[in-house]
C-alpha positions in Angstrom: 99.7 55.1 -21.3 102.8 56.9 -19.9 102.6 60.5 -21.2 101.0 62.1 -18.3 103.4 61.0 -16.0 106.3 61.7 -18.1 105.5 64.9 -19.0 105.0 65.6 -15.1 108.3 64.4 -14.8 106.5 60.9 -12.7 107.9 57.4 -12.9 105.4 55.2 -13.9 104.6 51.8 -11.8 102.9 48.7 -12.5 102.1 47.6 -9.2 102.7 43.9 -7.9 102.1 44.9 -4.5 98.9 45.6 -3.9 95.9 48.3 -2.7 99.1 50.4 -1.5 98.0 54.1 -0.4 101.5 55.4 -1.1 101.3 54.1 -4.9 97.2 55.4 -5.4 95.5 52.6 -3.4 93.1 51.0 -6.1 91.6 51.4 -9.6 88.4 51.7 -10.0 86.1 49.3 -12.0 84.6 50.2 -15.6 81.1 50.5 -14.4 83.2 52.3 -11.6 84.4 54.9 -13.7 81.1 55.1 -16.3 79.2 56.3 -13.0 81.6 58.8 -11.9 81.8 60.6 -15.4 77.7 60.0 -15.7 77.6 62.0 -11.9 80.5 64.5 -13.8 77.9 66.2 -16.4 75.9 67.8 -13.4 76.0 68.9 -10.0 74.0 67.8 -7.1 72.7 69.2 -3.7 75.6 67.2 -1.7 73.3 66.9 1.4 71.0 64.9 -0.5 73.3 62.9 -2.3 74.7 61.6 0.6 71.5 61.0 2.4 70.3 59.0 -0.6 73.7 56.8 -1.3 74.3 55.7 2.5 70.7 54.8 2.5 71.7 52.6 -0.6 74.8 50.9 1.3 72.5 50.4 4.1 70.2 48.5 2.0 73.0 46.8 0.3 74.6 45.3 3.8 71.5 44.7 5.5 72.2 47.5 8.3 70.4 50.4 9.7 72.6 53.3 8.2 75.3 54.1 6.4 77.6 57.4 5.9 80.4 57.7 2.9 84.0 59.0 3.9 87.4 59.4 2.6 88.4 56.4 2.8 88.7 54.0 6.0 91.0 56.0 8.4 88.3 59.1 7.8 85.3 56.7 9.1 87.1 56.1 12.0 87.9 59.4 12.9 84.2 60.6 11.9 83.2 57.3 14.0 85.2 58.7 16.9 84.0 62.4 16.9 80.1 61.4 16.7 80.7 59.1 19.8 82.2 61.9 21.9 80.3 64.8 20.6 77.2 63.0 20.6 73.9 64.6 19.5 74.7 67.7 21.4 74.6 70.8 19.7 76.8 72.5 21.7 79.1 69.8 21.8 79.4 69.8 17.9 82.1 72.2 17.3 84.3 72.1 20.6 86.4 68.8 19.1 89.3 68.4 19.6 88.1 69.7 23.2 86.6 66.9 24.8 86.2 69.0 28.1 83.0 67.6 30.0 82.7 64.6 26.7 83.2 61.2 27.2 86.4 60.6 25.2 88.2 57.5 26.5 88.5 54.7 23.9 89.3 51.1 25.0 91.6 49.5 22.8 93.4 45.7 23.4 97.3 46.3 23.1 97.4 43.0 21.3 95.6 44.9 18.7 97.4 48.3 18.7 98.4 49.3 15.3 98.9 52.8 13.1 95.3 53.7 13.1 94.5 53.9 16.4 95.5 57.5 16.1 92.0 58.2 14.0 90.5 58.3 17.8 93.2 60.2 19.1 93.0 63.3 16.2 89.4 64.4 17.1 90.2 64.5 20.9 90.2 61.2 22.6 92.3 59.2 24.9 93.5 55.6 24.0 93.1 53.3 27.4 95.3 50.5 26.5 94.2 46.9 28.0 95.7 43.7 28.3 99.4 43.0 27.5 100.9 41.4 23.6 99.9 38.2 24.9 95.8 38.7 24.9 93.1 40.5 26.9 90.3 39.2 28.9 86.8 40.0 29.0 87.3 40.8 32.9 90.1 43.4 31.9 87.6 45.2 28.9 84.8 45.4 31.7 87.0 47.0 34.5 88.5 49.3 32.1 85.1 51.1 31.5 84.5 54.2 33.3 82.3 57.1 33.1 84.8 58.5 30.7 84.3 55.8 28.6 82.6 57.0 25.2 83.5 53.7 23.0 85.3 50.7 22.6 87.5 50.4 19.6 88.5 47.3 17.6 90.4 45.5 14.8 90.1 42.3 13.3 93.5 41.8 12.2 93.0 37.6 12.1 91.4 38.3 8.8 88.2 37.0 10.1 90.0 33.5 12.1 89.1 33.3 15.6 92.2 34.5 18.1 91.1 33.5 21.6 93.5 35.5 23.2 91.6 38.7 22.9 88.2 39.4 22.9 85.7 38.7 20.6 83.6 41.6 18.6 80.7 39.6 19.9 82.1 40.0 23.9 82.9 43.3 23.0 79.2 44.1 22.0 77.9 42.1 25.6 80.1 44.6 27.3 79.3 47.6 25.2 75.4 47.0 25.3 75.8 46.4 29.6 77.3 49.7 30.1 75.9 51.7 27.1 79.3 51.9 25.1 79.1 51.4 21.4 82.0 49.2 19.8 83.6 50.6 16.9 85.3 47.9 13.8 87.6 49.0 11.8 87.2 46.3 9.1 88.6 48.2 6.4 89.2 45.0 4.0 86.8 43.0 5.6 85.3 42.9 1.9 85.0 39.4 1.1 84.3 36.0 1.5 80.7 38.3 1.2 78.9 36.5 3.7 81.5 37.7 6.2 81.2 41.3 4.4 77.4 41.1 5.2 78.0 39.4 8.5 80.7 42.1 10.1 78.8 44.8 9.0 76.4 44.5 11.2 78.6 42.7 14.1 78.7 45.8 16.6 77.6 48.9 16.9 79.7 51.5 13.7 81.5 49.0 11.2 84.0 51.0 8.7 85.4 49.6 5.4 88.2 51.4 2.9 86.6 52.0 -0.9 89.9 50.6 -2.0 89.1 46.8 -1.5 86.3 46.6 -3.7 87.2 48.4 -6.5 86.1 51.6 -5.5 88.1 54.9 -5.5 91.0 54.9 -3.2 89.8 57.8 -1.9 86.5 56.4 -0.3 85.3 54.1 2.5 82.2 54.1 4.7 80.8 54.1 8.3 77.8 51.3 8.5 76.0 50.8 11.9 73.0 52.1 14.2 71.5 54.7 12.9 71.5 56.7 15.5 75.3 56.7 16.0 75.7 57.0 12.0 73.6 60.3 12.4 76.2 62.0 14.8 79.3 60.8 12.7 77.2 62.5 9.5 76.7 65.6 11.4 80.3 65.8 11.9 80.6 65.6 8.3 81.7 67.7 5.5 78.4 68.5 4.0 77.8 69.5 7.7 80.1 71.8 7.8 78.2 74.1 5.5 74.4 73.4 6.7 73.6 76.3 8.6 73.4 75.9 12.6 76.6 73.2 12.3 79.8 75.6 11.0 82.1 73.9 12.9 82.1 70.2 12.2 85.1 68.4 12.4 85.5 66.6 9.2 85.1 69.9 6.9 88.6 68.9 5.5 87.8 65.3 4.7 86.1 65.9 1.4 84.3 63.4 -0.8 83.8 64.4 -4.6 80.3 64.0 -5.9 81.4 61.8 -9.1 83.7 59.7 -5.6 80.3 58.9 -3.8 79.1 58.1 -7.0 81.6 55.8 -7.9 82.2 54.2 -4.7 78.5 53.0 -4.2 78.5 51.4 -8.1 81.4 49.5 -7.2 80.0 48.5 -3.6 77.1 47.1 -6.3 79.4 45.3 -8.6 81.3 43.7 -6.0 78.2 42.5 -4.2 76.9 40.4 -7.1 79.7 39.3 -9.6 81.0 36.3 -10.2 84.5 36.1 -7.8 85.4 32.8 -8.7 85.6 33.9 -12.3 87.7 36.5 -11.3 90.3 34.9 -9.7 90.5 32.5 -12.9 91.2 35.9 -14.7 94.2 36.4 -12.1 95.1 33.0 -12.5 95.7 33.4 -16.0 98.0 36.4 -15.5 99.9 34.1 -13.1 100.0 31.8 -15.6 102.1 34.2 -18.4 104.3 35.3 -15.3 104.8 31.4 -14.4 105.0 30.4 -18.2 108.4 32.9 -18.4 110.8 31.2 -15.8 109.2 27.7 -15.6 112.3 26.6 -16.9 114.8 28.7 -14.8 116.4 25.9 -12.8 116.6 26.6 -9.1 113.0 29.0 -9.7 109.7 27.7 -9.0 106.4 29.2 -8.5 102.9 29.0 -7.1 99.8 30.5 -7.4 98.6 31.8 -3.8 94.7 33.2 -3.1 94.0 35.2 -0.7 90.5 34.8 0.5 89.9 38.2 2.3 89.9 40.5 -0.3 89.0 37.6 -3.0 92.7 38.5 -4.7 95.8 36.4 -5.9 99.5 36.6 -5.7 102.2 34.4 -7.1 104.7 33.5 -5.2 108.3 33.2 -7.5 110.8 31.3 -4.7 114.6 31.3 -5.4 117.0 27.8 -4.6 120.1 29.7 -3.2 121.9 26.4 -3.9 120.9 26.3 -7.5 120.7 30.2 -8.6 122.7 32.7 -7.2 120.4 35.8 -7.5 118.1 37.2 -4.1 114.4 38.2 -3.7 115.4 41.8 -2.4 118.2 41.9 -5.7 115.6 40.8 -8.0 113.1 43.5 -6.5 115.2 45.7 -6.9 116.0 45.2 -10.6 112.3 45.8 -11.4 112.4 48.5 -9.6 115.2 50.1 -11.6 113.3 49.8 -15.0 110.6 52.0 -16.5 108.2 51.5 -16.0 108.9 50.6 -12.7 107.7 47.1 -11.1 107.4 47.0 -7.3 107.0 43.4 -5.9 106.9 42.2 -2.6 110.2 40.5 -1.4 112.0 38.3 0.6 115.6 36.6 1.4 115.0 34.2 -1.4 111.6 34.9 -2.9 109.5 38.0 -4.3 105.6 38.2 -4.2 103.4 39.8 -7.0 100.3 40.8 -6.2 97.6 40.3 -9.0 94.8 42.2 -8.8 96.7 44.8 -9.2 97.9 44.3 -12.4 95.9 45.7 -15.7 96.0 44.2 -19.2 99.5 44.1 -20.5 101.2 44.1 -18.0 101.9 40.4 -17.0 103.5 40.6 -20.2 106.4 43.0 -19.2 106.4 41.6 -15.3 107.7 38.2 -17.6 109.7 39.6 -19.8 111.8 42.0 -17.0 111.8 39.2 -14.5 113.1 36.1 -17.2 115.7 38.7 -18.2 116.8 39.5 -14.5 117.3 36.0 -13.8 119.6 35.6 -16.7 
């Protein structure tokens, strides 16, 4: 299971942290992978192919369009360069000029985070509202201008209600009264699946990461009005190469054929298998994890789901006045092994992620972990 990464000189990981882009995001599902190597044997015309499998995730979610991308970040950016540009032609290459383009982007600070910069890359301006305590409707009105050409957004409450800013629904009353779409970034907004279905449609472009619902890491998608999903497609990579549209600004943001492929099987799967019986196949690699220190005094466990991207993780907490050992030493111990284990960690605990895992591997998580208790 190890050569290739030996003999590239690669330590190996078996992941307890999660869909991590710095250790290859996700692992795509059998049926996954079967359509990816069926899409391998020949080639397709690209334009076509992803016409035909955003009109599929359209269908799937119940919206009006939908556009494939490299993964989340990328649907956001190709979100952000469709609003600005619009369905100018003349506009479609100038990016990262905005020069006579709407390109101010309203964004709560409460919900600031890394990403915002995916509205920033293709040319536009973040005006930052409200303060780390909230934002009012009142401020997201008055912040609109002429300059305005969207409004973006984050759920980071994992789908709870935080009444200190506002609400993708107030959002879309104040985008709709001043003609400003609202973009989501709701890249692992991917289950319970009624809020899948639900968000997906909640304002004006949607995106999701591939990642989260055992998809290639490398994926994601833009979902929303058709009409906006047409300029972020035309900003594309296919576009790029379609004649009277050289110049698009996502030529660099490629999607493999066997990727698309791949990504909308798994958008499929994960829309109609049984998740519940899943998370009894996580339980039961908790179980040969728990099974190994049960009877560790001052260690005890517990099995923790976590309902937004319908995954696991068991929580292995350390009694400092019973065992003398860390969270961040015992991390670090699995970390020092081959193959390497990364868990989350803590003062007096360590946190491993479970959907992560693959056959065999609770097995050696138990084995390391028992002997770095010793």
């Amino acid at each position: 299971m190890t050569d290739i990464y030996s003999r590239l000189g690669v330590t190996p990981v078996i992941n307890g942290i999660g869909n991590k882009t710095f250790l290859g995001g996700s692992t795509p599902t059998v049926r996954a992978k079967q359509a990816m190597e069926d899409a391998d044997y020949y080639y397709c015309s690209m334009p076509e192919l992803m016409d035909r499998t955003g009109e599929r995730v359209a269908e799937l979610l119940g919206v009006e369009a939908a556009f494939i991308t490299s993964g989340c970040a990328s649907a956001i950016l190709h979100a952000a360069a469709g609003v600005m540009a619009g369905p100018e032609k003349e506009d479609l290459g100038k990016l990262p000029d905005t020069t006579g383009m709407k390109h101010e982007f309203i964004f709560q600070r409460k919900q600031r985070y890394f990403y915002d910069r995916c509205y920033v890359v293709p040319g536009g301006t973040l005006v930052v509202i409200g303060d780390e305590e909230g934002c009012t409707a009142q401020e997201m009105e008055e912040a609109v201008t002429p300059d305005t050409a969207g409004i973006g957004y984050v759920d980071k409450t994992r789908g709870a209600e935080d009444p200190s800013t506002v609400s993708i629904p107030d959002a879309m009353d104040i985008g709709r009264r001043h003609d400003v779409p609202v973009i989501v970034d709701a890249a692992y907004q991917a289950y319970p699946i009624d809020r899948m279905r639900w968000i997906s449609g909640a304002a004006d472009l949607v995106c999701f990461g591939g990642k989260y619902f055992g998809a290639p890491s490398s994926t994601g998608f833009l979902c929303g009005r058709a009409d906006l999903v047409h300029d972020a497609t035309r900003q594309g990579f296919v576009a790029s190469q379609s004649g009277d549209r050289p110049r698009s600004f996502g030529r660099s943001m490629k999607v493999d054929r066997q990727e698309i492929v791949g990504m909308v099987v798994a958008l499929e799967e994960w829309l109609t298998i049984d998740h519940e019986d899943r998370i009894l196949g996580l339980l039961a690699m908790a179980q040969i994890i728990q099974s190994a220190v049960d009877d560790v005094a001052g260690v005890s466990t517990d099995f923790e789901r976590i309902e937004s991207h319908a995954s696991a993780a068991l929580m292995v907490d350390f009694d400092p006045e019973v065992i003398s050992v860390t969270g961040h030493a015992v991390a670090d111990e699995l970390a020092g092994g081959t193959p390497s284990i990364l868990v989350g960690h803590q003062d007096a605990s360590i946190r491993i992620a479970l959907h992560t895992l693959h056959e065999g591997q609770p097995e050696v998580i138990a084995e390391r972990l028992r002997a770095a208790l010793r």
